[in-house]
Backbone as numpy.savetxt, mean C-alpha at the origin, in Angstrom:
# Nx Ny Nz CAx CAy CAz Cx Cy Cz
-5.23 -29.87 23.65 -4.40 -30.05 22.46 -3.69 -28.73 22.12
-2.73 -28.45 21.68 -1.71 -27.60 21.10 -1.30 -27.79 19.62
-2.06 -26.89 18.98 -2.34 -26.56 17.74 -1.52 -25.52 17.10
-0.22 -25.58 16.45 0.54 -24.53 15.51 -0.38 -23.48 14.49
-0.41 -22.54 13.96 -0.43 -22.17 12.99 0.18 -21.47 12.31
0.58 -21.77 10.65 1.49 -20.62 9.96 0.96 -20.27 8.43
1.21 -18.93 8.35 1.05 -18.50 7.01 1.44 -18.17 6.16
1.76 -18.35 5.28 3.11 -17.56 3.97 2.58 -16.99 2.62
2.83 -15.86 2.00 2.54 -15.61 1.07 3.72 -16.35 -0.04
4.75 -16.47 0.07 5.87 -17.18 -0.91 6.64 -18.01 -0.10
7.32 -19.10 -0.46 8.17 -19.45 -0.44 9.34 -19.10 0.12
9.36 -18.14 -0.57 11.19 -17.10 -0.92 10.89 -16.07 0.35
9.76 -16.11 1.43 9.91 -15.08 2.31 10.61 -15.77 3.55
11.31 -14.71 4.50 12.28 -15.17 5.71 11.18 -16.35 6.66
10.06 -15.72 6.46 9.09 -16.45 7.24 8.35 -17.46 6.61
9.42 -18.71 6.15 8.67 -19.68 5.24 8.04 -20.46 6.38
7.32 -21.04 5.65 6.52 -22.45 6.82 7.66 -22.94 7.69
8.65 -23.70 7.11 9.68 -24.28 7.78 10.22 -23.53 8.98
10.45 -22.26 8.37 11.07 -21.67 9.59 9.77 -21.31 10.77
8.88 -21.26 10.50 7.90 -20.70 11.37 7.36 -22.25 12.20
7.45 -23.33 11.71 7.32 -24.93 11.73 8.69 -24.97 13.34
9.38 -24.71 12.80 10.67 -24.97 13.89 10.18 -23.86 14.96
10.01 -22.63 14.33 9.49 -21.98 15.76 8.76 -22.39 16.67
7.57 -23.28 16.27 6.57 -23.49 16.64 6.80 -25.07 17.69
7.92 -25.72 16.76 8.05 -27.03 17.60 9.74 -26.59 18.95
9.94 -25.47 18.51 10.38 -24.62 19.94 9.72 -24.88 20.94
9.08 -23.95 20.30 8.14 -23.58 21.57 6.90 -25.06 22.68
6.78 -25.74 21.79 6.39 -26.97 22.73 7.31 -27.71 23.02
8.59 -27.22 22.59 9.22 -28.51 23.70 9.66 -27.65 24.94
9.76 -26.14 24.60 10.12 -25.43 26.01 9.18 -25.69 26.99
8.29 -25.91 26.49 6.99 -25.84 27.73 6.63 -27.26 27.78
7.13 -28.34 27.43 7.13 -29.60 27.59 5.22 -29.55 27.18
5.56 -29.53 25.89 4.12 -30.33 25.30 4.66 -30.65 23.86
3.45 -31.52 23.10 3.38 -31.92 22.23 2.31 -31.03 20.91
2.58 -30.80 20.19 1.74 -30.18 18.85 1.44 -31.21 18.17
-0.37 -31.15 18.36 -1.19 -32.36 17.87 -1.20 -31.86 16.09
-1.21 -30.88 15.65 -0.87 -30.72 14.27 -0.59 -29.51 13.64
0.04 -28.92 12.70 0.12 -27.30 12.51 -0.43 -27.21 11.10
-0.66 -26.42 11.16 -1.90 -26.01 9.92 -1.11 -24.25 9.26
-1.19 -25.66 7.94 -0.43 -23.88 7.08 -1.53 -23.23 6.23
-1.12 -22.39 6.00 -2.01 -21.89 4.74 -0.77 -21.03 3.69
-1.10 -21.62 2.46 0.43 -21.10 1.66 -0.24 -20.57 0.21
0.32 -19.02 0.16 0.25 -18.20 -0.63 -1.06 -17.85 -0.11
-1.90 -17.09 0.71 -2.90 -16.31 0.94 -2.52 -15.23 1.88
-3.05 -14.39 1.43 -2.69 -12.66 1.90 -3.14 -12.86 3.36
-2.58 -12.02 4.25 -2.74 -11.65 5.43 -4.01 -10.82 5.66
-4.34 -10.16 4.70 -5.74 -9.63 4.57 -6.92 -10.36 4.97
-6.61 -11.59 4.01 -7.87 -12.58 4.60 -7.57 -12.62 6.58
-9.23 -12.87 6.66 -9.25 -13.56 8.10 -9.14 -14.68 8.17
-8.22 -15.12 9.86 -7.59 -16.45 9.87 -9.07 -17.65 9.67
-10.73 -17.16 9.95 -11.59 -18.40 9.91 -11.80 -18.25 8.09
-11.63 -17.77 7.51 -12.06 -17.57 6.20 -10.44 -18.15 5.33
-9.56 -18.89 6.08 -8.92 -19.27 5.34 -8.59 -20.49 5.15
-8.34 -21.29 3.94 -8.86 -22.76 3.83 -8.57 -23.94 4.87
-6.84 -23.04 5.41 -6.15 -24.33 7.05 -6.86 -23.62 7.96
-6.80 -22.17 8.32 -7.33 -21.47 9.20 -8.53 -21.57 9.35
-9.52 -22.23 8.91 -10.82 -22.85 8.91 -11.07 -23.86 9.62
-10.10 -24.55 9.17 -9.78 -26.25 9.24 -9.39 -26.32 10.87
-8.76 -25.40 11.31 -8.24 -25.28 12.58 -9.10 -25.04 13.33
-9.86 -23.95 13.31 -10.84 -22.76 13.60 -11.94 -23.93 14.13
-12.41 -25.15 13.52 -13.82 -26.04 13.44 -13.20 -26.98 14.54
-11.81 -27.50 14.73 -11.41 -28.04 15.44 -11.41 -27.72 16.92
-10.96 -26.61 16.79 -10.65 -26.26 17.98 -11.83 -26.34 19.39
-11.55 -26.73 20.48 -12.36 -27.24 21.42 -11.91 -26.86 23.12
-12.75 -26.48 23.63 -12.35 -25.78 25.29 -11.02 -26.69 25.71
-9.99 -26.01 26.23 -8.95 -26.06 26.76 -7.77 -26.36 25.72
-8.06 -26.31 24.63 -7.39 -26.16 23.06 -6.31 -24.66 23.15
-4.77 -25.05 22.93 -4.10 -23.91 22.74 -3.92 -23.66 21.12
-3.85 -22.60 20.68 -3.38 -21.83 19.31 -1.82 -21.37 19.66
-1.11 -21.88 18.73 0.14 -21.14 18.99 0.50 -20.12 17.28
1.21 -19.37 17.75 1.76 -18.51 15.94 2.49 -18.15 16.21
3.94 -17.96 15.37 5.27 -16.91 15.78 4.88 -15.51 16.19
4.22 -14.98 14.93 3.68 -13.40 15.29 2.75 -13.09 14.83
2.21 -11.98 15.13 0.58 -11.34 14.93 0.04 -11.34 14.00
1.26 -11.25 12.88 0.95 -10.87 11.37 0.69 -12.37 10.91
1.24 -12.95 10.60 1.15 -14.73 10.64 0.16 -15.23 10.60
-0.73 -14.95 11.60 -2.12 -15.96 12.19 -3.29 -14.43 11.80
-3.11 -12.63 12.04 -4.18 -12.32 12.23 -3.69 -10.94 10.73
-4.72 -10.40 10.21 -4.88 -9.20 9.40 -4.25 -8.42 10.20
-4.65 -7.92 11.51 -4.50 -6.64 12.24 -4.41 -6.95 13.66
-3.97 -5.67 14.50 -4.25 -6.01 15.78 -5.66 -5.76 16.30
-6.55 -5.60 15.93 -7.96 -5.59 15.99 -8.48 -6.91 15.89
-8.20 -7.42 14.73 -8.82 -8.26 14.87 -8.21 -9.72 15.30
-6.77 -9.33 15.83 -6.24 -10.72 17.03 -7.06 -10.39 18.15
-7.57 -9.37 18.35 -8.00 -8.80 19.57 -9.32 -10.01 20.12
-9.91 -9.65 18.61 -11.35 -9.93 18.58 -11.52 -11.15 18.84
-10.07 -11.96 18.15 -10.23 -13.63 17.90 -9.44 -13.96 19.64
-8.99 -13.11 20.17 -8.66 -13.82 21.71 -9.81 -13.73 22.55
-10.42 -12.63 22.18 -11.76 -12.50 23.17 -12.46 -13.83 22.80
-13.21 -13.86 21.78 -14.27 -14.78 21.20 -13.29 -16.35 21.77
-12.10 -16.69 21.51 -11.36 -17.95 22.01 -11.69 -18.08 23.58
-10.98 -16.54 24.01 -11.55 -16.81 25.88 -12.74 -17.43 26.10
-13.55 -17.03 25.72 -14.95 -17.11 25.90 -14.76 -18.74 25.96
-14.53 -19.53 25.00 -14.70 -20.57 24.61 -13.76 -21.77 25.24
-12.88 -20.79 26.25 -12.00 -21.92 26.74 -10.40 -22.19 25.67
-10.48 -21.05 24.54 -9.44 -22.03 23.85 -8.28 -20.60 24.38
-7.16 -20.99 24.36 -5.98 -20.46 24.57 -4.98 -20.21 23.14
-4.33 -18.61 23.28 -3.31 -18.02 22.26 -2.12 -17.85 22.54
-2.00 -18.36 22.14 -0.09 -17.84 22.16 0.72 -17.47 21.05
1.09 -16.01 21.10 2.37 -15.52 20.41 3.43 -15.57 20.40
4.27 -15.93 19.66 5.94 -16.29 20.28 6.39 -15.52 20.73
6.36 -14.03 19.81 7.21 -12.60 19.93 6.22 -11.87 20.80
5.16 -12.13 21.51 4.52 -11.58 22.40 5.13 -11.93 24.16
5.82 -11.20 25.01 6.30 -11.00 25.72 5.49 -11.87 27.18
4.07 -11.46 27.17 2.81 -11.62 28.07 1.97 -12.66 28.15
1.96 -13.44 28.64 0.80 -14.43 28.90 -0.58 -14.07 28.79
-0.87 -14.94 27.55 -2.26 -14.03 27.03 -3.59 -14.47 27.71
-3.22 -15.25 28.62 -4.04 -16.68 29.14 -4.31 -15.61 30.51
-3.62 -14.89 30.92 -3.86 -14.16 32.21 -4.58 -12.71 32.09
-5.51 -12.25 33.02 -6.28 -10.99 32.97 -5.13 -9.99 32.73
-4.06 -10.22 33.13 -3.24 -9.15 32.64 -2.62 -8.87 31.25
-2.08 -10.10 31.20 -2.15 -9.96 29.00 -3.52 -9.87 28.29
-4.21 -9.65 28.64 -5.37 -9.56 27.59 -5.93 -8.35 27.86
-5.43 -7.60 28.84 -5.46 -6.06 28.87 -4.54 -5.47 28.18
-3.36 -6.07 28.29 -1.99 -5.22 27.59 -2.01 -5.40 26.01
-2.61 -6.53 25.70 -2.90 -6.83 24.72 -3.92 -6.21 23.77
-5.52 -6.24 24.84 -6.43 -5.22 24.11 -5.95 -3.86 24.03
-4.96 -2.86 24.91 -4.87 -1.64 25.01 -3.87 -1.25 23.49
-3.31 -2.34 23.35 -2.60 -1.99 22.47 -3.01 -1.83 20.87
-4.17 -2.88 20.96 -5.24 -2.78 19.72 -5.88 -1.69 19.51
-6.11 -1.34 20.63 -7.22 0.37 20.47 -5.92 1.52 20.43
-4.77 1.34 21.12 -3.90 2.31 20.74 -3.31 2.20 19.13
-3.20 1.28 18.43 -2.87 0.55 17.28 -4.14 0.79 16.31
-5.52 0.91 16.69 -6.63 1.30 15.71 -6.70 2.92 15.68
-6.10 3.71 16.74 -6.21 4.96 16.57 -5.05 5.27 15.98
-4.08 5.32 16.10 -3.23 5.63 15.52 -2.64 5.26 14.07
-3.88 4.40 13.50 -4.21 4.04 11.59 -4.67 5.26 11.93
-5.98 5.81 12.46 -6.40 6.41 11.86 -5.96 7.77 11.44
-4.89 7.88 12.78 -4.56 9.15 12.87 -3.35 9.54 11.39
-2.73 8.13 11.13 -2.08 8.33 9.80 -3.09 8.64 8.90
-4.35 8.12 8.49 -5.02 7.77 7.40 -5.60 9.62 7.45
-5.87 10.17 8.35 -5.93 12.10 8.32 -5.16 12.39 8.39
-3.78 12.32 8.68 -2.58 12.94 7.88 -2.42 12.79 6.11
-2.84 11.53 5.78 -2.64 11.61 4.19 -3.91 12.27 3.49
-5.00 12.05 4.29 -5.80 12.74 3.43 -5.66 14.06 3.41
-5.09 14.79 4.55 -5.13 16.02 4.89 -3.82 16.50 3.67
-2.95 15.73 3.31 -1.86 15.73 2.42 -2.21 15.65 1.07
-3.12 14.99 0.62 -3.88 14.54 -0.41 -4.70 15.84 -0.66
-5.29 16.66 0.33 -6.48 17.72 -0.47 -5.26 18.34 -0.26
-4.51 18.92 0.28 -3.47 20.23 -0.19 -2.92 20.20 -1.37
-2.23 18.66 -1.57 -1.79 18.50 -3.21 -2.92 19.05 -4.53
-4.03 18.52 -3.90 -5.23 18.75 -4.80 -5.42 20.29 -5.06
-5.31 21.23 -3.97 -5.63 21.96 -3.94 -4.72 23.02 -4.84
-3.23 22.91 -4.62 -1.91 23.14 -5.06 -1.39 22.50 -6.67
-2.53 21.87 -7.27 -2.14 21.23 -8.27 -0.81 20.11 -8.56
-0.33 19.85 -7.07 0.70 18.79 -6.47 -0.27 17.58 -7.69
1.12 16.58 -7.66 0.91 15.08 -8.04 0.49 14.22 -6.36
-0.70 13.85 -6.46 -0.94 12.93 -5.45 -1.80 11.45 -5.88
-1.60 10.64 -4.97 -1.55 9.71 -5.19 -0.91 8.33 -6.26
-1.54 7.89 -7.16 -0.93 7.75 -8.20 -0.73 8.65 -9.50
-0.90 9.64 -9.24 -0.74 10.55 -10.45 0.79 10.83 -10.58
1.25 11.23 -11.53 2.61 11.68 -12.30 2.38 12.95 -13.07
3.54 14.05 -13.01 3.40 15.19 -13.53 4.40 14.80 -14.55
3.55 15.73 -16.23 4.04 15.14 -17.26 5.64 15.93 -17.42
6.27 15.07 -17.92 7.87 15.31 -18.00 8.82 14.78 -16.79
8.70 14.19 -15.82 8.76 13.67 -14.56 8.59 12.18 -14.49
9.72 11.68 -13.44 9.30 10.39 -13.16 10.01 9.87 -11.89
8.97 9.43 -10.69 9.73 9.09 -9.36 10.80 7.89 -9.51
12.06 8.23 -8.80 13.29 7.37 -8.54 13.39 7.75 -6.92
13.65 6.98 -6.53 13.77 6.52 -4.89 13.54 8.22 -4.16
12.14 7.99 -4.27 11.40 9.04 -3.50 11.97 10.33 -3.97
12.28 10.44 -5.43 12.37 11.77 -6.04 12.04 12.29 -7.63
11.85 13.05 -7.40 11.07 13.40 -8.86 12.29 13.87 -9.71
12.62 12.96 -10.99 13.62 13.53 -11.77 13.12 13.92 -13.03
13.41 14.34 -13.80 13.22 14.89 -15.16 13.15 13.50 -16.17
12.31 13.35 -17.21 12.28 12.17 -17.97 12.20 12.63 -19.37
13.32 12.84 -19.65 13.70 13.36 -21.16 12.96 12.63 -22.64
12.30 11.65 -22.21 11.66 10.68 -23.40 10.59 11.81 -23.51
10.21 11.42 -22.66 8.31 12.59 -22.57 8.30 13.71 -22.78
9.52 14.98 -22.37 10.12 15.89 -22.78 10.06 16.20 -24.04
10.69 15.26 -25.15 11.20 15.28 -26.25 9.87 15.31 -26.97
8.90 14.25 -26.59 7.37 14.46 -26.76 6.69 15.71 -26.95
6.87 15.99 -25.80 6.11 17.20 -25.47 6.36 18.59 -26.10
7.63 18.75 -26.35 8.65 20.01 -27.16 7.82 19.52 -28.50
8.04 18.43 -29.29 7.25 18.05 -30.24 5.94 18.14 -30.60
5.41 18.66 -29.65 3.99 18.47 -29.95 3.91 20.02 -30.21
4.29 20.54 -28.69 4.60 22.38 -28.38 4.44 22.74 -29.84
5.56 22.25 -30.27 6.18 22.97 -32.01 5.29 22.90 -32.73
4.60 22.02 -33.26 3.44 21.91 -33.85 1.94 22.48 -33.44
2.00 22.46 -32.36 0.99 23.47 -32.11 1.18 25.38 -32.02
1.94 25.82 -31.65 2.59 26.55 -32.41 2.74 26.87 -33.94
2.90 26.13 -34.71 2.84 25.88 -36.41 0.97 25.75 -36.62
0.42 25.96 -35.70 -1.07 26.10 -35.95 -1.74 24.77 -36.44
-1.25 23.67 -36.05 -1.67 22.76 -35.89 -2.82 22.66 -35.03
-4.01 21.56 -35.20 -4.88 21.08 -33.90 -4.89 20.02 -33.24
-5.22 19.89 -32.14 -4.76 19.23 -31.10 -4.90 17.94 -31.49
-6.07 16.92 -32.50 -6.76 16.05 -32.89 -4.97 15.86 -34.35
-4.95 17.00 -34.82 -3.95 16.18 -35.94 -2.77 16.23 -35.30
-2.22 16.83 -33.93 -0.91 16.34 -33.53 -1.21 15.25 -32.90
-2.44 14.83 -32.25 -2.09 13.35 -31.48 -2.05 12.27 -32.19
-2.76 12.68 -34.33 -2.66 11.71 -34.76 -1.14 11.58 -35.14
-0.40 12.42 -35.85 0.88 12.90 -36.14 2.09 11.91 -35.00
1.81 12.23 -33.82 1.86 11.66 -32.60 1.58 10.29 -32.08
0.71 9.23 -32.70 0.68 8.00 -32.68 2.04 6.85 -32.16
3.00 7.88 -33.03 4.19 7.03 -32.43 5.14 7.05 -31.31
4.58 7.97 -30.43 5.14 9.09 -29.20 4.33 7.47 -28.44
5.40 6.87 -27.36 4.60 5.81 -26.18 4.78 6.63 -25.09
3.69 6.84 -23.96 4.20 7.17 -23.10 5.30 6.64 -22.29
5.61 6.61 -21.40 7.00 6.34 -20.40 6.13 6.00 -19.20
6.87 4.95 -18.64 6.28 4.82 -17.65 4.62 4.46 -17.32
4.08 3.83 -18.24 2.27 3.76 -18.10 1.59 2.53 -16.76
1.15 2.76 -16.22 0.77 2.19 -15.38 -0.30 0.96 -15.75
-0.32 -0.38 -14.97 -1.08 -1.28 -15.02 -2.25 -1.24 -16.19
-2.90 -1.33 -17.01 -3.83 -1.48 -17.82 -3.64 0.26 -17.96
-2.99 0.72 -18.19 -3.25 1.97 -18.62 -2.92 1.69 -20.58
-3.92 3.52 -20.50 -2.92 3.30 -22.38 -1.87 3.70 -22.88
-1.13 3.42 -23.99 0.10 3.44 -23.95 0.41 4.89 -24.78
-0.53 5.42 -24.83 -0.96 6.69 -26.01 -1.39 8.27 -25.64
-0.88 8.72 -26.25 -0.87 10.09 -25.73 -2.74 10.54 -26.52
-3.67 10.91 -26.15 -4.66 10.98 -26.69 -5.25 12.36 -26.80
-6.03 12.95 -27.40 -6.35 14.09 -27.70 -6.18 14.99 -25.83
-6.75 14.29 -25.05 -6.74 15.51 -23.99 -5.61 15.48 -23.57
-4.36 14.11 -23.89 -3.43 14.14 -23.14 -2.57 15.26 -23.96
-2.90 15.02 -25.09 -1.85 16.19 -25.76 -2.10 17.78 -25.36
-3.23 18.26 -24.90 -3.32 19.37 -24.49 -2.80 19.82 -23.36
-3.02 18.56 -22.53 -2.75 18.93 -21.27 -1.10 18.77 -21.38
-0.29 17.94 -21.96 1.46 17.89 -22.19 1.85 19.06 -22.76
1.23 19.86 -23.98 1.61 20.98 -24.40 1.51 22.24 -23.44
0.76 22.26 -22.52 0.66 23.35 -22.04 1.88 23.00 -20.34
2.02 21.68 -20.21 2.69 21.80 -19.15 4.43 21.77 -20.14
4.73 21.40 -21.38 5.56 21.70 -21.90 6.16 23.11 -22.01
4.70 24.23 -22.07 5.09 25.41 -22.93 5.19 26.47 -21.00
5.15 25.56 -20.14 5.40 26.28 -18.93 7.00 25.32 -18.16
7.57 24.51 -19.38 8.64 24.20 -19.02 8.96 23.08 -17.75
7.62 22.07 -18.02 7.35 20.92 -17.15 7.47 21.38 -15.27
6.60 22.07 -14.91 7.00 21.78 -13.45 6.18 20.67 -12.42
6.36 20.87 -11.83 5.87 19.04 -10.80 4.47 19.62 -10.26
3.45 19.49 -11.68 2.29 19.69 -11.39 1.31 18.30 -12.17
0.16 17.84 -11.15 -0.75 17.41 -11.79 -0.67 17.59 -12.81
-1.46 15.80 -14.12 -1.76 16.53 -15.52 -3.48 16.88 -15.49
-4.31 16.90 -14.59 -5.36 17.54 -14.26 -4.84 19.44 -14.16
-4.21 19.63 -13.48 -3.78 21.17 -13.27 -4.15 21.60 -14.59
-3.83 21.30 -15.79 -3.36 22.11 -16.83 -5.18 21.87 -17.32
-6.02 21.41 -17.05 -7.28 21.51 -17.43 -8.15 22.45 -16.77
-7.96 22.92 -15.99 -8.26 23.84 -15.45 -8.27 25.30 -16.51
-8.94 26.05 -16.43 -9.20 27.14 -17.18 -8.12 28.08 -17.10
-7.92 28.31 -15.63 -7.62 29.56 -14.89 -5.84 29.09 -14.46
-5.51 27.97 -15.27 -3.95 27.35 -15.16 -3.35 28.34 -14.96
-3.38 29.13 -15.78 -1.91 30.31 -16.37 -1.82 31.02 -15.20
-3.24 31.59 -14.41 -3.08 32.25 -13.26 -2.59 31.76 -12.22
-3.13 30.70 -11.79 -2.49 30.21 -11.04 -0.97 29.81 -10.85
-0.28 29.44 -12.20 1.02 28.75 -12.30 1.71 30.03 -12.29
1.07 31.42 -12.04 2.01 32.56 -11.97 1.98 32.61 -10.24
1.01 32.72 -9.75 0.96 32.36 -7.80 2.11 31.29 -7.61
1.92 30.05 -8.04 2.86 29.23 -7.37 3.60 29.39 -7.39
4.36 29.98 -8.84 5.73 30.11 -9.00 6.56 31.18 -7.95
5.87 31.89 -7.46 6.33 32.63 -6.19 6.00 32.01 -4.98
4.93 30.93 -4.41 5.00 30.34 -3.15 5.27 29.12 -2.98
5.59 28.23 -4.32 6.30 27.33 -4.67 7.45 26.71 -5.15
8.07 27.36 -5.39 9.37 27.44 -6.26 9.88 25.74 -6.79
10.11 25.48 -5.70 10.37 23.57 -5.47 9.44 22.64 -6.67
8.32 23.24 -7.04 7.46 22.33 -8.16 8.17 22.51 -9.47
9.02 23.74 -9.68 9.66 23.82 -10.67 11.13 23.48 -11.22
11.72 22.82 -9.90 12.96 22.42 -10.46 13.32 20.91 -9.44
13.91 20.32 -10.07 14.32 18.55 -10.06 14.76 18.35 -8.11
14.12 17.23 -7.66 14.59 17.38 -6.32 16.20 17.15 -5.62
């Protein structure tokens, strides 16, 4: 039997069922067969694995020695190339047969299922080798008082991969400056301050500038906002440091 499968997270993507449906009844009439049924699964992440998903299950229980799997592409039917890897081995075993559309190689032959596995282990090392480049990027920021990850440096806000100046938070922050300055404490400018929203707040974040946030905004205010962590400014030893960077950094201090 010759078994389709397709997956979609929306509707509205290039790779709706339909279109992946026509791919699929392509492909058995090129090879003169028939598709005993195709099995969608609609709106579930690619994350999930194809047996843990409610059609991809459904398929998965069916399937029986000399049974083909067909999918347009890798992403479609598997999470990763690891684990298409895993699900052609465990199928071999069993007699059932894969086929990729956009896969070049006959997966059915000792030779695609080498070209195929090599490419999984070249494809698992080379995550990893990204995943120690960012971390290795991630402790320098840390180290440098850089914004990493989801963090934002106060007065700042990313636009297509650049850090511009955000004059709302600015205006904040000069505001607060002044008042602390006027010998204010930090507890009666954030109440004073109640009506200051932050800009830009992230998912369940709060919308409020709060006693530590105001310390930490005043002091990156009264150094004239540069593209530092708002952790940096908690640090004790800030002032010293923000005098080092400013000579081996220059770039944290002005708009990209």
């Amino acid at each position: 039997m010759l078994y389709g499968y397709c997956r979609v997270s929306t509707d509205m993507q290039d790779a709706s069922s339909e279109a992946q449906r026509a791919a699929l009844e392509d492909y058995a009439k090129r090879t003169n067969q028939t598709l005993a049924e195709v099995f969608v699964d609609e709106d579930v992440s690619g994350s999930v694995p194809l047996r843990d998903r409610p059609a991809g299950k459904r398929m998965w229980d069916r399937l029986q020695r000399g049974d083909t799997v067909v999918v347009t592409t890798r992403d479609r039917g598997f999470r990763s190339l690891v684990d298409a890897a895993t699900t052609l081995m465990a199928w071999r075993e069993q007699g059932i047969r894969l086929h990729i559309c956009d896969f070049p190689i006959d997966l059915s032959t000792d030779e695609g299922e080498l070209v195929f596995l090599q490419g999984a282990v070249f494809s698992q090392y080379e995550r990893k080798l990204i995943g120690r480049r960012i971390r290795r990027g991630i402790e320098h920021r840390k180290k440098t008082g850089q914004p990493y990850g989801g963090t934002r440096p106060w007065g700042w806000i990313r636009k297509e991969q650049k850090w511009v100046p955000l004059p709302k938070e600015r205006a904040h922050g000069n505001r607060m400056l002044t008042m602390r300055r006027a010998g204010c404490s930090w507890y009666t400018i954030a109440v004073a301050c109640m009506d200051c929203q932050k800009p830009a707040v992230r998912k369940n974040g709060s919308g409020y500038y709060h006693v530590a946030d105001v310390r930490t905004l005043v002091r990156a205010a009264e150094a004239e906002y540069p593209k530092l962590a708002p952790t940096f400014w908690r640090d004790p030893d800030c002032e010293q440091k923000l005098v080092e960077l400013k000579s081996v950094a220059p770039l944290l201090f002005v708009a990209e």
